[in-house]
Phi, psi and omega in degrees: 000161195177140185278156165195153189291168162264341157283017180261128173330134164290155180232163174302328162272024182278303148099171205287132169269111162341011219286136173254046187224151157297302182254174202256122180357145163257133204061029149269131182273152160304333193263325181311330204289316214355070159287173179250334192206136164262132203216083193290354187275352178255007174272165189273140168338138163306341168268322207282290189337298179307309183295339201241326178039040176066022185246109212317351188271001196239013204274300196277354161260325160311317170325297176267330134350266146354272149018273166289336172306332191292326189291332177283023171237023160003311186271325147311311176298318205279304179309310197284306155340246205323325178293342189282333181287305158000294193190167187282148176256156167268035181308107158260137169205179214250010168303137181295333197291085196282001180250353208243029189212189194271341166310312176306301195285341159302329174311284212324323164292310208285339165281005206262008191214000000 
């Protein structure tokens, strides 16, 4: 499983790809994107997004916050789980922050059981 901007080229070892996002990338094409699932329901809620604006210092409560939004996709978190033994996930999103953002703490649940 491995994180990637979605403005970054697809590659072959990208393995399915992913999107975490609410709103849809800006200057990204559908075709460019060459997602397999875009999955909006695993993106943080529009007030946390709003609330977290990227500011790194706002990181380790986006964490748990975001966290907590993630128990309620269970069923969704466990379908990815299981696809990861298969084959590689892409979590992809459109944040500049490659360390700061909600793909990282999404691995981290989905590695984390």
């Amino acid at each position: 499983m491995k994180t990637k901007r979605i403005y970054e080229d697809p590659a072959n070892n990208d393995g399915y790809r992913l999107l975490v996002d609410r709103i849809w990338p800006r200057g990204i094409s559908k075709e460019k994107a060459q997602l397999d699932e875009w999955n909006k329901d695993l993106a943080p809620s529009d007030d946390l997004r709003k609330w977290f604006g990227h500011q790194e210092w706002k990181f380790q409560e986006f964490k748990e916050r975001y966290r907590k939004e993630l128990e309620n996709c269970e069923e969704e978190l466990e379908r990815l789980r299981e696809m990861s033994k298969k084959k590689r996930i892409c979590i992809l999103y459109g944040a500049k922050d490659k360390e700061h953002n909600q793909a990282v703490v999404l691995k981290e649940v989905l590695e984390s059981k």
